[in-house]
N, C-alpha and C positions, 0 to 999 in steps of 0.2 A: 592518583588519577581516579576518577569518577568510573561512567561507564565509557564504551564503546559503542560508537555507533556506526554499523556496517553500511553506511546509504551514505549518497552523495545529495541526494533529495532535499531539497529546501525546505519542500513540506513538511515532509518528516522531520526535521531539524524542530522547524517549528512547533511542531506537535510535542514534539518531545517537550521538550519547554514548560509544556502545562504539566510534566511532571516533575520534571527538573531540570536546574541547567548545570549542574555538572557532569558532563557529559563531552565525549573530545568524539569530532566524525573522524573516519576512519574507512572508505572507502572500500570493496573488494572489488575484486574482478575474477570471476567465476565463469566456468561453461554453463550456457543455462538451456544447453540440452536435456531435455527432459526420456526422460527412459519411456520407452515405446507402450509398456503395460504400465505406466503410470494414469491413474484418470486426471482428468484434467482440472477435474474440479480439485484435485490434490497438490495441482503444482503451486501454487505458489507458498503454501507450507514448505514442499519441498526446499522450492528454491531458498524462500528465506533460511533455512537449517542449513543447507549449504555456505551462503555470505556470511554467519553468523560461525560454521565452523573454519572455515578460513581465514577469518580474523580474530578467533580463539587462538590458531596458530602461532601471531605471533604479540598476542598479548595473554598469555594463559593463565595470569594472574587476576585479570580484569573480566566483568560481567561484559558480552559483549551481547548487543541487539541484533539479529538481523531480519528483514521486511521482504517481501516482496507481495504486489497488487496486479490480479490478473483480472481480465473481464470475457465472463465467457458468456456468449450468446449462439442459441441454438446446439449446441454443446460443440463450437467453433472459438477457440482463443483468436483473443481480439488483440494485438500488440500495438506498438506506439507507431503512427504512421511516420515514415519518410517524406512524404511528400505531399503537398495541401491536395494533390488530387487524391492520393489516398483517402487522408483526411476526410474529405467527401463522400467516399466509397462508405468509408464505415458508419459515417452519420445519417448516411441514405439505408442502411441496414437497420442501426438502430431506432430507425424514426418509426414511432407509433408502438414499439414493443417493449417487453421487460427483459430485460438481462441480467448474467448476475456479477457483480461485483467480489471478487474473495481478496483477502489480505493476508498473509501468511505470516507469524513473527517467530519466532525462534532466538530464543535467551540461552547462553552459554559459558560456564566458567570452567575451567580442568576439563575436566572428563564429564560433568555434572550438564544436559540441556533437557530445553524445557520449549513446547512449540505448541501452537492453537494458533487457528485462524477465524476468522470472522465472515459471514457471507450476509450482502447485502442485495436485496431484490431492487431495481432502478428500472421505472420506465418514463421511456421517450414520449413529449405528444409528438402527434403526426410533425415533420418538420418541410414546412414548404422549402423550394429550391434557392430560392431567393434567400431564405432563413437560413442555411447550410453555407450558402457559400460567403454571408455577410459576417460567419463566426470562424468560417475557414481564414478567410482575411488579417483577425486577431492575430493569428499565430497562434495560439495558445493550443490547439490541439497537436499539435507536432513533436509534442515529449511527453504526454501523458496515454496510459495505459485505455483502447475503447477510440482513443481523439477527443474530447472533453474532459474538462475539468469543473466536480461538483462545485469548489471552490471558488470561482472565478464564472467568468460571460459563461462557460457552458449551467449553470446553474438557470439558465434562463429556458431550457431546452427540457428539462426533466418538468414531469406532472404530479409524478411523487416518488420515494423512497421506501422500502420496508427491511428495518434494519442498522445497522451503524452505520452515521452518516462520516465520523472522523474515520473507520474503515475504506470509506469509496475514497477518501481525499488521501491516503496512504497508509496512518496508521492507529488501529482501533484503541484511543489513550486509557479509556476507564477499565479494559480487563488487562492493558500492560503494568498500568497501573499497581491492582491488585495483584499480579502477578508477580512484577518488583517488591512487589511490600511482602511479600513470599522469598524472597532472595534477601529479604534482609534491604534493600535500599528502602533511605528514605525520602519522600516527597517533600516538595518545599511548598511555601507558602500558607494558606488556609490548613493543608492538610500532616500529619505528625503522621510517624509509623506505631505501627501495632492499630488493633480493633479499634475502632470507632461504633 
């Protein structure tokens, strides 16, 4: 078996990909209580080292990944809306400002991990009402981390980015990358392991 991959995330899967495809997903399910003197801008490191130590558990043999992407704005975590009026709530917050995108990842074999996160600066242009609630409609913001998706119609909503853009869509591929090729895995396609 290749690696582990702790996310149920399609994205993620995807992204993985460009590094390689041997790789089995492997879901957790984790409290993702966060500890009260935790900053926030640290949770989702944290969380990721948690799904990544949870499915060490019970594959201890295997390199196991695990992700988690927070959006924090005005130093308020932003989660995945419930409901298209949510949705709304938080698009009307973010319209016209910058926020910040973090990706947490956390790599683990034995006793052996290894974690970095990415953080991505994202600003809104101003978003009319009409503009909000014709992207609310999609669907698409209703499982993603903020309520948009860089990836997809919410791409139409951002005015720019500063930072890693595969970061804001789940997970940062060129420093996991290098980070596997530190583990010993190797990459497929174009690219071979050791120094280039």
């Amino acid at each position: 078996m290749g690696l582990i991959l702790a996310s149920a995330s399609p994205r993620r899967q995807q992204l993985l990909r460009m590094i390689t495809v041997d790789f089995t997903v492997c879901p957790t399910n984790v409290d993702e209580t966060l500890p009260p003197e935790l900053p926030l801008c640290d949770a989702a490191q944290f969380l990721a080292r948690k799904k990544a130590q949870a499915a060490v558990t019970q594959f201890p043999q295997t390199i196991v990944i695990g992700a988690d992407t927070t959006v924090l704005l005005e130093q308020q975590l932003l989660g995945k809306p419930k409901t298209p009026e949510r949705a709304a709530q938080m698009l009307e917050r973010l319209s016209g400002k910058t926020h910040q995108v973090i990706t947490g990842v956390a790599i683990a074999k034995d006793h052996q991990a290894q974690s970095f996160q990415t953080q991505t600066n994202v600003t809104f242009y101003p978003l009319r009402a009409a503009e909000i609630s014709e992207y609310v409609r999609t669907g698409e913001p209703l499982d993603k981390a903020g309520g948009y998706g860089i990836q997809g119609c919410g791409a139409l909503l951002i005015q720019r980015i500063e930072g890693d853009y595969y970061g804001v869509v789940g997970l940062p591929v060129a420093p996991l990358a290098r980070a596997l090729r530190d583990w010993g895995v190797c990459t497929e396609g174009a690219f071979t392991c050791g120094d280039t």
